[in-house]
N, C-alpha and C positions, 0 to 999 in steps of 0.2 A: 651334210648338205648345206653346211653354214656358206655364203655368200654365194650363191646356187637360185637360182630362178626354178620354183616347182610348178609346175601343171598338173592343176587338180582334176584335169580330166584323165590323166592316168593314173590315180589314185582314187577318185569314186569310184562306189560300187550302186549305181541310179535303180530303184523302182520304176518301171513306169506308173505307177498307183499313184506313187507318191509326187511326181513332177509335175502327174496330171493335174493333183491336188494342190501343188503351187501356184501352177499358172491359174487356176481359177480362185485363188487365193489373192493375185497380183490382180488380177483383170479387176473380181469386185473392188477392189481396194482401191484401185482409178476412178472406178465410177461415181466411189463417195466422197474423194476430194473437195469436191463444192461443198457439200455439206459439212465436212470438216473445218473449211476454212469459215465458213458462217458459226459454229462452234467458236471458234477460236477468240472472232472476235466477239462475240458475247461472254466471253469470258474475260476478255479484258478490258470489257466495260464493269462488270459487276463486282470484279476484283481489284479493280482499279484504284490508287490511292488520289491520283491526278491525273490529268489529259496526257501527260506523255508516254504513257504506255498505250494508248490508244489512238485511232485515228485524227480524234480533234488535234492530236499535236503537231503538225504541219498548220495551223491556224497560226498568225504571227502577231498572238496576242502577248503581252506580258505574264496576264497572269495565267494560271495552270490549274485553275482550281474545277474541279469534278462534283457533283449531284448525285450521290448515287440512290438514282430511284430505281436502276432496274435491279440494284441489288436489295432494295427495299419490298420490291415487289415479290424476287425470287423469296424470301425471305416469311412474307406475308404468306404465300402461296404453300410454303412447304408447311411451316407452322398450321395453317388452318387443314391441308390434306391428314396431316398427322392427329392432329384433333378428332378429326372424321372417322379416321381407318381406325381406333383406339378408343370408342366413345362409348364401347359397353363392355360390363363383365364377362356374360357369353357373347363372345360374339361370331358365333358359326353354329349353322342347325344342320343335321342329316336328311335327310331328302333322300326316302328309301323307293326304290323302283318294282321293289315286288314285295310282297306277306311277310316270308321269311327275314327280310331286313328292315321291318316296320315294325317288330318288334321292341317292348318299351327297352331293355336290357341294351339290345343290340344298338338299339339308339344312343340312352345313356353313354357307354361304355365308348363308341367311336367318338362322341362328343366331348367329353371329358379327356378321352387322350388325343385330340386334336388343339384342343385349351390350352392342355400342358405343354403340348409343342411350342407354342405360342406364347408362353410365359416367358419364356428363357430369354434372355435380357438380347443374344444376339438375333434373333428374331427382329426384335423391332429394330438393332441397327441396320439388319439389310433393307429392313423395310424403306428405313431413313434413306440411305442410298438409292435407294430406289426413285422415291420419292423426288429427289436430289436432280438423278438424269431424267426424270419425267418431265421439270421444271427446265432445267437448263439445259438438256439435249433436246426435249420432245420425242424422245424414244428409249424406253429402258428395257432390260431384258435379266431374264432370273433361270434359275434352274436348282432342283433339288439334289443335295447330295446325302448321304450318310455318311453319320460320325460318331466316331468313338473317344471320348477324351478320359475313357478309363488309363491307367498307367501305373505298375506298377516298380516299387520302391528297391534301389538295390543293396539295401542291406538288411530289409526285414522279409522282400519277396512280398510286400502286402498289397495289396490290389486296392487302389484308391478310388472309391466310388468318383465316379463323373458321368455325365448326360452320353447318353448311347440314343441315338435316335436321327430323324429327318431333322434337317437343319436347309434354311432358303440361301441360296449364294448368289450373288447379284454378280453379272458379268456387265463388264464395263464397255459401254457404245463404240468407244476406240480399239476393244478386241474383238471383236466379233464382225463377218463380212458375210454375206450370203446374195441372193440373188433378189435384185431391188424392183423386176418386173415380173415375177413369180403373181399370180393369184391372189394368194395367200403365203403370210408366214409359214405357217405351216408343210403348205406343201414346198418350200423352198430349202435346195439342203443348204448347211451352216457351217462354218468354219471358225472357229474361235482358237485363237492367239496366247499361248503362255508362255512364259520364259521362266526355266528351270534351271538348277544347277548342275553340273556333270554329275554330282553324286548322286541326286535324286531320281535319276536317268534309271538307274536296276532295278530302284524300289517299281516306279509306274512300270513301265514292261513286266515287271513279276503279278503288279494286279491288274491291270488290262490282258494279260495272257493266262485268264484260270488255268489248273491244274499242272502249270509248268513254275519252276522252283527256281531261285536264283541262281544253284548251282548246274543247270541245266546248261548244255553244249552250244545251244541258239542263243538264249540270253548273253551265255560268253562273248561268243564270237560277233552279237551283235556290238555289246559295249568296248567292247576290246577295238571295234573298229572306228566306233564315234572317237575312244579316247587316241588311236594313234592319227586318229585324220587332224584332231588338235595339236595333237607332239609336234607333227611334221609344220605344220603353220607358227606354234611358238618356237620353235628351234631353230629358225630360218629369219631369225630378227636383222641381220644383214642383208638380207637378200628380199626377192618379192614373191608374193602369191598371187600369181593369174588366175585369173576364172572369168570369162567374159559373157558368160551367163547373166543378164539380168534378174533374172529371179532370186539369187544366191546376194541380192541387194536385201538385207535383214534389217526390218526396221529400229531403229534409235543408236544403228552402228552404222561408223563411217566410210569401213570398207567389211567386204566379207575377210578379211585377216584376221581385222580388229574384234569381228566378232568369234573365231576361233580364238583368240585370244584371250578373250572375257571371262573362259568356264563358264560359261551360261550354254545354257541352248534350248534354242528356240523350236517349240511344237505346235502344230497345225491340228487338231482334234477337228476330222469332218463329221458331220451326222448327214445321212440322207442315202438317195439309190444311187449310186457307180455301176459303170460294167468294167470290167474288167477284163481288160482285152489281151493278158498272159496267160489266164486260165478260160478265157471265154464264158464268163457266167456274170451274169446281172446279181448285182449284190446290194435285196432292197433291205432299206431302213438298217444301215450298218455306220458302227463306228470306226473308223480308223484315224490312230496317231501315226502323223509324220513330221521326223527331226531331222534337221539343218534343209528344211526344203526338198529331203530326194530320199532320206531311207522310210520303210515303214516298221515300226518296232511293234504293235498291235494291230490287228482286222479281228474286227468278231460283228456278232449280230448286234444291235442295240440289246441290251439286255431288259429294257424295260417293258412290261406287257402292253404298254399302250402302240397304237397303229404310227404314231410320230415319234419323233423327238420331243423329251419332253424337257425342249429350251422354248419359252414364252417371251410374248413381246406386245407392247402395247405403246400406241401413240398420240400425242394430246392433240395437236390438227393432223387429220388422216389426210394425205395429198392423191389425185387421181393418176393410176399409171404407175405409182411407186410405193414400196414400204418404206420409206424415209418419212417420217412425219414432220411437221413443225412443230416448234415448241413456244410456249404463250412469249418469248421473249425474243423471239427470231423478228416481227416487224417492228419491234419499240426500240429498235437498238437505233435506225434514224432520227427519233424524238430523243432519246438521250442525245446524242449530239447536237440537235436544237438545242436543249436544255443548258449544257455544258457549253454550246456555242453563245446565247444570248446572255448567260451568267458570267461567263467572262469579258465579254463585249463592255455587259456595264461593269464591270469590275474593273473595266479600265477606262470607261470613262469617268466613274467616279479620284481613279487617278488625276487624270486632268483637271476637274473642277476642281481639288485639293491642290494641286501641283501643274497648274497652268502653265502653258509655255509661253514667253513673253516676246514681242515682234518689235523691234527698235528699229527707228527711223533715223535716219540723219546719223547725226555726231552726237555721240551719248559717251561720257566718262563712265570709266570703271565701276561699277556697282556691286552693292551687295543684295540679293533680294531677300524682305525682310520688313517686318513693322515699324514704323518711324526711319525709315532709311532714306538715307537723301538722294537723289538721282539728279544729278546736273546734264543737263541739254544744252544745245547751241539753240540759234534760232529756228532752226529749220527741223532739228529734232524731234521726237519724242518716244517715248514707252507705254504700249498698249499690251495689257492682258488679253490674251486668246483666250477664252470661254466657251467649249463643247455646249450644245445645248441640252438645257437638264432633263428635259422631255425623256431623254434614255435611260432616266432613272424610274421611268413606270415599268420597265421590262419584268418586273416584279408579278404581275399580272398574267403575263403571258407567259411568264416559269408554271405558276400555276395551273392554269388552264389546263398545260401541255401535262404537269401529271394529274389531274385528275383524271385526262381522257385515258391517260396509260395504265392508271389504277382500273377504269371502268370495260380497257380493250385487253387487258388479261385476266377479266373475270375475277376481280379484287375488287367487290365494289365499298364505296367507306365503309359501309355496315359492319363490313367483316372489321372492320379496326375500330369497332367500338362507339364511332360517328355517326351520329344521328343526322339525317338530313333534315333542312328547315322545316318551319309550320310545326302548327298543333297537330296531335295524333289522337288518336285513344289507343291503348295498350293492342287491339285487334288488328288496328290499319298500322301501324310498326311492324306487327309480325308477319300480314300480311305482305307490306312493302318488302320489308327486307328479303322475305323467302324468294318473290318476283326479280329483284333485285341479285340476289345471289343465284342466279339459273343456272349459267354458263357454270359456275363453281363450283355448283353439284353435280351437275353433268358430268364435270370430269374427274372428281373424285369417284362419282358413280363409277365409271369407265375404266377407270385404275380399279375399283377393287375387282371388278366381274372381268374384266380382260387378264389380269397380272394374279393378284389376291388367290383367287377361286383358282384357277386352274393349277397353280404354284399346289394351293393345298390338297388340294384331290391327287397331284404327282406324289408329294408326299409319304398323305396317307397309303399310296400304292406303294412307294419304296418300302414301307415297314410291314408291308405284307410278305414281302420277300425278303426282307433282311432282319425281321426282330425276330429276338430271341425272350422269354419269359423273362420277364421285369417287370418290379416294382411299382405303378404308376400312381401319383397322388389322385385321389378323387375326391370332389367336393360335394356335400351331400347339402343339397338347398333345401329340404325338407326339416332337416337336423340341425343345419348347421355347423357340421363338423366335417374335417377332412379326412379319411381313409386311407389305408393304403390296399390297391388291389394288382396280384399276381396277374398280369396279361400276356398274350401269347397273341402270333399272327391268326391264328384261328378269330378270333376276340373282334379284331378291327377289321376283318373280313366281309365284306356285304357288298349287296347289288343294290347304289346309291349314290348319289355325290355328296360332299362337305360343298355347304354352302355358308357364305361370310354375309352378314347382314351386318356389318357394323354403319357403313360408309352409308348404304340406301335405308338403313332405318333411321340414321339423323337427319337425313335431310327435309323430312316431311314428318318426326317425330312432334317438333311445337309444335306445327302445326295443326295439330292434328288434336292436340291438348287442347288451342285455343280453339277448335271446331269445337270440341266437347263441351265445355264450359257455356261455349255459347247458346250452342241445342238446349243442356242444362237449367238455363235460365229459362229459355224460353218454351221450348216447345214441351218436353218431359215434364218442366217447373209449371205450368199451367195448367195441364191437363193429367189428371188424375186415371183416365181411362188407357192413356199411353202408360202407365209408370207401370202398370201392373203386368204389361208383357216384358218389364227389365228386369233382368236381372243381378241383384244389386252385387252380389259373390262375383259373378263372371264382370262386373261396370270395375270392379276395385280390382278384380286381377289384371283388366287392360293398361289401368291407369297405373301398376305399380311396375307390367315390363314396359310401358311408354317412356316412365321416369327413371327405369332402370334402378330402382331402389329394393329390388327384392333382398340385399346384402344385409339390410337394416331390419327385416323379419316383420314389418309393420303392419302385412296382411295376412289377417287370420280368421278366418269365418265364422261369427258372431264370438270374436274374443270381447267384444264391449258387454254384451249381454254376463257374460263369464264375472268379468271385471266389474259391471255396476250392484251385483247379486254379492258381492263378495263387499266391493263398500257399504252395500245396508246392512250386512252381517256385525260389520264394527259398528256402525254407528247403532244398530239395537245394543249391542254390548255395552257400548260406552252409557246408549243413554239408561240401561238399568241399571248401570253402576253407581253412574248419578243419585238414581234412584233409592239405591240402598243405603247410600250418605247421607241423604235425607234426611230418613227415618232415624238414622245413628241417636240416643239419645246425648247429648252433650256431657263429657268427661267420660264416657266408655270409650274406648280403644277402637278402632274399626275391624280390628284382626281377631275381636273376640268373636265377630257377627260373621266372618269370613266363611264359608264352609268350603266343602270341594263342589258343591251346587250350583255355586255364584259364577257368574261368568267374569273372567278377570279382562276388562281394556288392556289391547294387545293382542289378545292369546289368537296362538294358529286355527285360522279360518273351523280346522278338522273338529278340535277342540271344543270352541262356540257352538258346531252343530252338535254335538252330545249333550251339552249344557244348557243351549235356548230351549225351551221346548216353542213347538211352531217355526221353531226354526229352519 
């Protein structure tokens, strides 16, 4: 077929499922353009090294130099979100909805292997990612998967222990398309974007098609067809491949040839209800993968028990009308270019003042310009320095300004960097400013965990109801202090409940809440005698040690001081009858003559001293 023109319309074999499922794959994909290209340039303001990667650079300044406050900002925002989401040892409680999962065990036990999920170092990179497009898309989106990174060895056949469990996977804004006037997320189906390699193509068909085996006649004849629709496109390198299908336009390749060409191939994963108008049946809450745009290689149900999909999504300004959200850095991107515009403005006037341009009159001989240089004129002559006026060296001023308000309109207010604002305070009105101060900021760290956080982990916990298998799972005994290991099973993490994250909504009102205490403390408990007696001082120490998060240190223990001051009088009677018996020593006898087993020896174990004091 080499110098041959092929029409691939006589060589597809089309779905309708699957076409159906491009074109509404293309259509959303249009709709989010705008939002994309606003994306876009927020990214090459923040990434920016100078203005000519970015719009200032049609400006026909000299200099090129960039401010980067909004990657300052990005920056601030992520760091402090991350702070929040990670700010306690426990940080998710069960929240049991009937008797039977309100039990203390059943508690324990989901709580502890939700912990451990959550240890695992790639946990908190998705989070980070997450985090990441929260800040610079205003829209992130996650979903749980199960993983196995067991693997065994091939020349001893050994099975190398690795994490088996729920693992969070963060899908990226630019894969993912769905329906942007839907309700709700939720109720809108999804489409998300992968790009795979030819070979990886038999493994997904063997696991999205349970009970059918690689060696199976469908599988074959499916891949047998994706790889010769590729033959025939690279073997035909003289020649051309029509297809005047727009859909068959795949993104990041230049032609559809070029992407038969690649060994890649591109998959369209739908979640949501289809009807299906070859077999005539509405097909709700189902998954289907479709590759190169037109075949289907899996259809099954969603396999998960929940009534959606359980792909999540959350956005930092909610916009009316659409699931596209804003992100804190979508209006600041005109203030940086003030900034970057004004910075450069006087960075080329300070040119000038340094490097003035000089205006000759008349008849003026050759010169040098220069200190002590001589400049001859006719009569009618002269040489005057041009001087910009310096007045455009206060634009200093108004750089600032510009990012303090952009610090204060992305919900970064100084505090969070550690800056105090003016005036005297007392320790109370700081804490309280700052918390006022930082509203917006908690707000939407709040928002990230209860929208993304929580329901991510409640998916989770469901996938390992259905996919674990008896394992080993570390447990921390806060009581002991010591960590365990206990045999669990899907029965175990089973309950009618949700996991709930309180890391994010307990710091935010944790100080403050310390410095209410304190304050009541002094005053209202501290003066009155008749209030103290309805507190209780066990349950006042056990607030303050999960407020401070210090339960890891063992500090609270219900009347260990009583324990501890009963045990320092025990030495100090020891010590001081020891003294005692030195005393009386008559001078030149030995003191080891007078020693008996009676005497109580300074030192000796607490156990000891009680045998030996009497009244002791």
């Amino acid at each position: 077929m080499a110098g041959k023109t092929i029409d691939l319309n006589d060589m597809l074999s089309m779905d309708d499922i699957g076409c159906r499922i491009a074109e509404q794959y293309q259509e959303w994909q249009t709709l989010r353009n705008q939002k994309l290209s606003q994306v876009d340039e927020i990214m090459r303001y923040v990434f920016s090294t100078d203005t000519t990667t970015t719009t200032n650079s049609s400006l026909p300044w000299k200099n090129k130099t960039t401010i980067p406050k909004l990657c300052q900002i990005r920056d601030n925002l992520v760091a402090n979100y991350m702070t929040a989401l990670f700010s306690k040892r426990n940080p998710v409680i069960w929240e049991a909805y009937d008797r039977d999962s309100n039990t203390r065990e059943k508690k324990e036990v989901i709580q502890n292997y939700m912990r451990w999920v959550m240890c695992h170092p790639e946990y908190k990179k998705e989070v980070q990612k997450l985090v990441d497009d929260y800040v610079l898309y205003g829209n992130c989106f996650a979903m749980p998967e199960w993983v196995d990174h067991r693997y065994t060895t091939e020349d001893t056949q050994e099975t190398k222990v690795g994490y088996v469990g729920p693992m969070l996977r963060r899908i990226s804004p630019l894969d993912i398309t769905f329906n942007p006037i839907s309700p709700t997320f939720e109720e809108s189906p999804k489409i998300i974007k992968s790009l795979v390699s030819l070979g990886e193509i038999k493994e997904i068909m063997v696991r999205e098609n349970p009970g059918i085996d690689e060696t199976s006649q469908e599988i074959e004849q499916l891949y047998n067809y994706l790889y010769e629709l590729r033959k025939a496109a690279t073997t035909n390198d003289s020649g051309e491949v029509t297809f005047k299908d727009s859909l068959m336009a795949i993104d990041g390749f230049t032609s559809w040839q070029a992407y038969l060409q690649s060994d890649y191939c591109e998959i369209l994963t739908f979640y949501g209800d289809i009807y299906d108008r070859e077999n005539e049946k509405f097909l709700r809450n189902y998954k289907i993968l479709v590759v190169d745009r037109h075949k289907v290689i899996a259809k099954r149900p969603n396999p998960s028990w929940m009534s959606t999909p359980p792909i999540f999504h959350t956005g930092w300004r909610t916009k009316p009308d659409t699931l596209w959200s804003m992100g804190p850095l979508d209006n600041l991107v005109g203030m940086q270019y003030r900034i970057d515009h004004i910075e450069n403005l006087k960075a080329d006037v300070f040119d000038l003042i340094a490097f003035p341009p000089i205006k000759v009159k008349g008849h003026v001989e050759e010169f040098q310009w220069g200190p002590f240089e001589k400049i001859f004129v006719s009569e009618e002559g002269d040489v005057e320095v041009m001087s910009p006026d310096v007045q455009a060296l206060n634009a200093n001023l108004e750089i600032n300004s510009l990012e303090q308000k952009m610090e204060e309109m992305a919900g970064a207010p100084k505090e969070a960097l550690g800056i105090r604002t003016p005036g005297e305070k007392t320790m109370y009105e700081v804490q309280r400013l700052e918390n006022a101060a930082g509203r917006i900021y908690q707000a939407k760290v709040v928002q990230f965990e209860e929208q993304m956080i929580e329901p991510n982990l409640n998916a989770m916990l469901e996938m390992s109801r259905r996919y674990m298998n008896p394992q080993d799972i570390p447990i921390f005994d806060e009581e002991y202090g010591v960590t365990t290991f206990s045999s669990l099973t899907a029965e175990d993490v089973t309950g009618n409940g949700r996991i709930k994250p309180v890391a994010a909504r307990h710091f935010a009102d944790r100080a403050e809440r310390i410095q209410n205490l304190n304050n009541f403390f002094q005053t209202s408990l501290g003066q009155d005698e008749m209030i103290k007696m309805h507190w209780s001082s066990v349950k006042m120490s056990q607030m303050i040690e999960e407020m401070m998060d210090i339960s890891q240190y063992e500090l609270m223990i219900p009347f260990v001081r009583v324990g501890e001051q009963l045990q320092a009088q025990k030495l100090m009677q020891a010590g001081q009858q020891s003294a005692m018996v030195e005393g009386q020593t008559p001078a030149g006898i030995a003191q080891d003559d007078y020693d008996t087993e009676d005497t109580p020896q300074l030192g000796a174990p607490p156990a000891q001293q009680e045998q030996v004091m009497p009244n002791g």
